[in-house]
N, C-alpha and C positions, 0 to 999 in steps of 0.2 A: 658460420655455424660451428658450433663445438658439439660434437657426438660421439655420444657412450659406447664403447665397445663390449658383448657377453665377452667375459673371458675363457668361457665353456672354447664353444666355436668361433671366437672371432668378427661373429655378425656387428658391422655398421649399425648403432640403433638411431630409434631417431632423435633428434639436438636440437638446439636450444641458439638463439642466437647471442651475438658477440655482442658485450655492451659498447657504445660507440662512445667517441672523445665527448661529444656533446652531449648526451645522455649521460657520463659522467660526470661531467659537471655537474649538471640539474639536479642527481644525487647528490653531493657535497651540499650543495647551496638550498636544498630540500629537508638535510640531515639539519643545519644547520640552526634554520626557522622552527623546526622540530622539538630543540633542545630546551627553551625556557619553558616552554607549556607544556611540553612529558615531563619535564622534570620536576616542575610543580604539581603534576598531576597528583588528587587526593589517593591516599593509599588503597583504599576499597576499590576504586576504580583500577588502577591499575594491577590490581589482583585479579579483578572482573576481565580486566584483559586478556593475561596471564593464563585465565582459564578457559578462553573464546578459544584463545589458540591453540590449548589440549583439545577442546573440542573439534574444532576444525578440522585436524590431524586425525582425530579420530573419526572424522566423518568421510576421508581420503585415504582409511587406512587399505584398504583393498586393493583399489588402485597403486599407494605410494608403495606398496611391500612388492608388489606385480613388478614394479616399474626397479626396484630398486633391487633384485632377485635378477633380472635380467642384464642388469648393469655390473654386477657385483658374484654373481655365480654364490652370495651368503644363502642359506639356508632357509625357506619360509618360515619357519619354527623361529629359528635368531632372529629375524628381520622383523615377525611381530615383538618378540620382546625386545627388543631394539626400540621400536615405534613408543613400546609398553615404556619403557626407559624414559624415553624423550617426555612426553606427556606427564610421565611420572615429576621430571625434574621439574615443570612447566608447573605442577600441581602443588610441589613442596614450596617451590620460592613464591606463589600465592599465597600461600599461608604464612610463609618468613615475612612478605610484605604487609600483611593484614595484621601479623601481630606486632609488627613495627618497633622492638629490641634494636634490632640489628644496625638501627643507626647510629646507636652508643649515642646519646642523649645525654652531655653531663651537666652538672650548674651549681657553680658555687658562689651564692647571692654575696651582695655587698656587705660589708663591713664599716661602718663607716666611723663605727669611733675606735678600731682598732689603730695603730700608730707604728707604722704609715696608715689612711685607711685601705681597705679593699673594694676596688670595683664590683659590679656584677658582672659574673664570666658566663657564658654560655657555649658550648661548641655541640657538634652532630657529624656526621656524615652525610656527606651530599654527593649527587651526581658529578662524574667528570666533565661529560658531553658527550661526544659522539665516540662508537669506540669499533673499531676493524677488527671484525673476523674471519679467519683464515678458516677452512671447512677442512676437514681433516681425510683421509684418503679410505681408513679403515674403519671408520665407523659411519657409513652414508646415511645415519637421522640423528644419533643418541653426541655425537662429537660433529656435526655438519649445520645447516644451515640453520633450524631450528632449536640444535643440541644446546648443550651445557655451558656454553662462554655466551651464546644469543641469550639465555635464560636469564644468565645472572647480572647480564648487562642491562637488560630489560628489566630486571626485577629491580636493579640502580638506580634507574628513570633515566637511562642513557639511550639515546637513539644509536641503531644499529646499522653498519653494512656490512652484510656479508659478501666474501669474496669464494664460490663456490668452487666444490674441487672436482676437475675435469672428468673425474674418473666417473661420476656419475650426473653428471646433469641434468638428466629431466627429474632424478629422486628430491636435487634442491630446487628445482623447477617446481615442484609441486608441494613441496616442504612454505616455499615461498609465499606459493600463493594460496595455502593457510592462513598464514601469518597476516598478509596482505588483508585476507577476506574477515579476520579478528580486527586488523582496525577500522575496516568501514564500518563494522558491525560496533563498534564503540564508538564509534566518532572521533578517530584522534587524527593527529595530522599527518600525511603521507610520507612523511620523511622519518616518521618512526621506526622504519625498516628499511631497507634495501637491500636487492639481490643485482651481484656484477658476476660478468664473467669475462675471460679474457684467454685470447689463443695461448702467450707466455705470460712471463711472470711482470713482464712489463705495468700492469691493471693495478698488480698487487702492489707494485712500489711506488706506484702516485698513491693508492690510497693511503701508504702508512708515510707517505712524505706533505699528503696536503694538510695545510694547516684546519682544517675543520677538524681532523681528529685527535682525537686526545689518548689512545693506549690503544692496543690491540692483545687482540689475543689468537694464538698459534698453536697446533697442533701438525708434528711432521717430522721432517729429519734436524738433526745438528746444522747441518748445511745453510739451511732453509730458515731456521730459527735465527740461527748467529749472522745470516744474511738480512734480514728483519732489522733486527738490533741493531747492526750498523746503521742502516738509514736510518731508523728511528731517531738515534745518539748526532748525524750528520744535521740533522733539521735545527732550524732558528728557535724553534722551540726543545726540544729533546722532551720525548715519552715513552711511558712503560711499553713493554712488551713482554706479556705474559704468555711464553715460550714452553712446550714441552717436547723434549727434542731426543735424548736419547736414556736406555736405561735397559740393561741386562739380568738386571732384579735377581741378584744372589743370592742362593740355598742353603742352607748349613745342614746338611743330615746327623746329627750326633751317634757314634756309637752304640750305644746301648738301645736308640730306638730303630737304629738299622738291626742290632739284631732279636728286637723283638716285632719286627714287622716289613721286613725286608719287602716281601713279594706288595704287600697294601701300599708300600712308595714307592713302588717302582710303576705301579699302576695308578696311583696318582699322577705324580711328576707325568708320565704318558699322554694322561687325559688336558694338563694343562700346559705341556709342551708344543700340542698338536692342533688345539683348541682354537677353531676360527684359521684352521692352516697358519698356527701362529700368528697369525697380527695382529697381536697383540702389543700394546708398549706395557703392558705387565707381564711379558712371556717369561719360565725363570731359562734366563739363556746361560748361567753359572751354576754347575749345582757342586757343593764337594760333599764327597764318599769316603765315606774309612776304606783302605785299599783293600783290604776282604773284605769284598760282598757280594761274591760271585752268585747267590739268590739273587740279589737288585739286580744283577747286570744282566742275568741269561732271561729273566724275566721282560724285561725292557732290551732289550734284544729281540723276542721273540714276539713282542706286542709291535714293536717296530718294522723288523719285516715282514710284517700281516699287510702295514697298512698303504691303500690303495694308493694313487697319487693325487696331488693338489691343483686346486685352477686358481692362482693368484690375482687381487685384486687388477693389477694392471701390469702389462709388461717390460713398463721400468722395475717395479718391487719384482717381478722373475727373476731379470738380470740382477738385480743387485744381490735377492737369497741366493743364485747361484752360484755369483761371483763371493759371495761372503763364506757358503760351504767350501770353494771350491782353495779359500784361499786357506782355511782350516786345514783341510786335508791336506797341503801343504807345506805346514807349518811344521818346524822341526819337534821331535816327541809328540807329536798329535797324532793318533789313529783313531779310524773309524769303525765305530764298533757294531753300527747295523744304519742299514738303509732299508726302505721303503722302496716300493716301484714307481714308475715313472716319470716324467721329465723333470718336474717338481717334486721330489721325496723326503718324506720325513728321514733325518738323519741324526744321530746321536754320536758323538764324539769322543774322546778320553787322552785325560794327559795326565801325567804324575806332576804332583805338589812340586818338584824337585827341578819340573821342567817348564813351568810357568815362567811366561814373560808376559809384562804390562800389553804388549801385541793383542795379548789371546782378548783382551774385555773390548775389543771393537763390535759393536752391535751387529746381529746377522739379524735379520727382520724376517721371520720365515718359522716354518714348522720345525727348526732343530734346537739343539742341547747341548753343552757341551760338560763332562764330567771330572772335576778336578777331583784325583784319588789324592788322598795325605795318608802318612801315616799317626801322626800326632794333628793337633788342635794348634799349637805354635805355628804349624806349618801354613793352617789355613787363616790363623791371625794376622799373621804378616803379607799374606797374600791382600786379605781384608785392608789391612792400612795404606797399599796402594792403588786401590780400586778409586775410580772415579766416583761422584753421589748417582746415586738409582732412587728411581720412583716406591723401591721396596725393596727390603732384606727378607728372608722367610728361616726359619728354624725348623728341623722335627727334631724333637727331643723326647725322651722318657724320663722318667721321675729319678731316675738315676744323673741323668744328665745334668739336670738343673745346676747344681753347682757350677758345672764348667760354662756351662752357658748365662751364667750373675756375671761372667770375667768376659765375655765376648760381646753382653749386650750395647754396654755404653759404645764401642765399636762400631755395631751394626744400627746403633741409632743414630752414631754420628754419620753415619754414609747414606741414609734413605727416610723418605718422609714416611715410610707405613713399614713395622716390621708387623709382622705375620707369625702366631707360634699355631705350630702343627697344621697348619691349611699349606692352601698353592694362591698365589699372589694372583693370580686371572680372576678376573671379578671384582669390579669396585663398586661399591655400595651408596647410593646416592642417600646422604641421609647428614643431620648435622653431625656428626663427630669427625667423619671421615674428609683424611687428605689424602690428594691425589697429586704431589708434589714433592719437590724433593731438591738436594742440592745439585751446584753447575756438576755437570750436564744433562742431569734429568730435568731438571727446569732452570728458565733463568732467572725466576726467581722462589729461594727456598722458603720466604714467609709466606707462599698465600699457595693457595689448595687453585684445581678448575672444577673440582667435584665435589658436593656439599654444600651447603648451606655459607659457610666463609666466602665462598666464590664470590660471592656478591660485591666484598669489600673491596673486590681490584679496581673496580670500575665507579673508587667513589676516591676523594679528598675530605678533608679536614675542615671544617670552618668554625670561627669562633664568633660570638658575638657580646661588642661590649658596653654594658651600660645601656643594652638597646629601650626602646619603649616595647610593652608587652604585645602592642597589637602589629607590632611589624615583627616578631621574631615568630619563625617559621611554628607550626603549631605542637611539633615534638616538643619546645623551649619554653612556652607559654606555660604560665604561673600554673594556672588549673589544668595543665595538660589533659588539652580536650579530646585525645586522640586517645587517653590512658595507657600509654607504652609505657616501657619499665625503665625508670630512668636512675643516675648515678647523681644524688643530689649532698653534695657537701661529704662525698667519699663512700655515702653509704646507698641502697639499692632501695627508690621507694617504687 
């Protein structure tokens, strides 16, 4: 049995059992028979689905927030919008798949007294097949087993396993059996979903090495992703692995807006340093400061050691935020400029521009900060060009600033998939515009988003079709597109 620890007190709760070799299998070979009829499944229908399963969740939300509260020491407040999240994502990609764009539908008919002539071409987007997902530690509904890589795999017409994360298991224990209770309730076939669990990581590396799966998707550390990857790259087949692994999401404070609103960022930066005790993979764990800004800093100083101490998801991410503060403060030119109380403390850092080393961007996972003062913009440019890519850049600037920040953007767009002016990077917005992506090492791959309406596209391929007959081309391709999606006919959009 695998069982959830409160991180409050420590209480053993209760668990779930281990998925067994043989039961693994029957997953695999269940996924498998799943894959041509969900994936032909008609689009209404699988929207219908899509929204069984927000229902579901929401008919379990009492219980799953209970359960997942206990597991996680999160907030009931967060935990329903959390839940609010999940359903949410569950609700938009029903509506992505009923309006049926998203396949990119092109066709560019025959030509046939052109010289050479032209074929009829047709191509779309289709399902991969079966695709593994990794349930993520810090977020137990909205990034876990029902979360945002299940959605949009689902919304593909890809049959699903998720591989659940230990640190709460009865929350995808009952996340599951939503899910589960949406396809009886649709009539689809059993292998549409699956939920594994496993004592190590052992569970997790058949699944992303058996040939039934076709890509996976990950949310976690560097470690853990680049370990992925490897197998993945080792197999007779080799597949994607849609990895989100690390990212420190650097700050630029501009001058002029520190000194027209020092105390309002210092009290932001605070609210979204500390946010969810940090665990955030949007936390900003870089921020630079004009070296006067003794308002920002005695301010955030003072909001800092207010604040009480933290109960971390699980007590690997303990050791490793302490180990990651502890190596800070250690660090040559780094001090510490205020700590929080107890075991777990919010902590805020500070180095000069002068004393940066590539050392300092190793990710601390946890409620701290660290403040690189400059005295020029040169200083933090050059720091910027050899940052590793992050999931986001953020700016505060004033209307004075502007100028210097035209010369730094292309910069900070080449380093993060989301820059940010005048907000704090915590909080992703599930909607189409938004990526939640970025280059190596914030993801391992920087063209596709896990958040958004795009998500969809990881978990599909390319097909073309040529010269086919009308009644065998899928009904997105079909002459009188009986489906009326918006298609790309001869270059132009009918």
């Amino acid at each position: 049995m695998i069982h959830g620890i409160n991180p409050v007190n420590g209480e053993r709760l209760a668990g779930v059992p281990i998925t067994s070799e043989a039961e693994l299998q029957q997953v695999f070979e269940l996924a498998q028979t799943a894959v041509h009829p969900y994936g032909t499944l008609p689009k209404d229908q699988k929207a219908t689905f899509l929204l069984q399963i927000a229902a579901e969740l929401e008919a379990l939300r009492e219980e799953i927030v209970e359960v997942a509260h206990q597991e996680t020491a999160l907030p009931l407040t967060r935990l329903n919008g959390e839940l609010g999240r999940t359903t949410g994502q569950l609700k938009l990609f029903a509506e992505v798949v009923k309006e049926g764009s998203w396949v990119d539908a092109r066709i560019d008919p025959a030509l046939p007294d052109r010289t050479p002539p032209r074929p009829d071409i047709r191509s779309m987007r289709v399902p991969l097949g079966v695709v593994g997902v990794f349930g993520s530690s810090n977020f137990p509904l909205a990034f876990s087993v029902a979360g945002g890589d299940t959605a949009s795999a689902l919304a593909a017409g890809c049959p699903v396993i998720v591989k659940a994360h230990n640190a709460h298991p009865r929350t995808g224990f009952l996340a599951a059996q939503a899910i589960q209770k949406a396809i009886e309730t649709c009539q689809l076939p059993a292998g549409v979903f699956s939920l594994i669990f496993g004592a190590d990581n052992q569970i997790g590396e058949t699944m992303v090495q058996h040939p039934a799966v076709k890509a996976v998707g990950f949310t976690g550390s560097r470690a853990g992703g680049l370990a992925l990857q490897t197998l993945a790259q080792q197999r007779k087949e080799p597949i994607p692995v849609y990895a989100e692994m690390s990212s420190i999401n650097p700050m630029v404070v501009f001058p002029d807006a520190m000194q027209e609103r020092a105390e309002e960022l210092a009290t932001g930066l605070y609210g979204s340093f500390t946010l969810g005790a940090g665990q955030f993979c949007t936390n900003p764990g870089l921020v630079f400061i004009p070296a006067e800004s003794e308002v920002f800093l005695q301010t955030l100083q003072t909001l800092t050691e207010q604040t009480a101490g933290f109960h971390l998801l699980t007590s690997g991410i303990q050791q490793q935020y302490l180990a990651g503060t502890s190596r800070l403060n250690n660090h040559p030119g780094v001090q510490l400029l205020a700590q929080g109380t107890g075991e777990v403390a919010a902590q805020v850092f500070t180095v000069q521009a002068t004393d940066w080393t590539p050392e300092l961007q190793q990710e601390v996972f946890g409620p701290s900060t660290l403040l690189c003062l400059y005295q020029d913009l040169a200083e933090v440019q050059n720091i910027l060009q050899g940052l590793e890519g992050q999931l986001t850049t953020t700016v505060q600037a004033a209307e004075a600033d502007l100028a210097a920040l035209q010369i730094l953007l292309p910069l900070l767009q080449e380093k993060s998939g989301r820059v940010v002016f005048n907000g704090y990077p915590t909080g992703v917005e599930v909607c189409a515009a938004m990526v939640h992506g970025g280059p190596y090492p914030a993801t391992s791959d920087p063209g596709s988003t896990s958040v958004g309406t795009r998500a969809i596209t990881r978990f599909t391929r390319l097909a073309c079709f040529q010269d086919f007959p009308d009644g065998l081309l899928p009904p997105e391709l079909q002459e009188n597109n009986p489906l009326g999606v918006l298609r790309l006919r001869e270059g132009k959009l009918e």
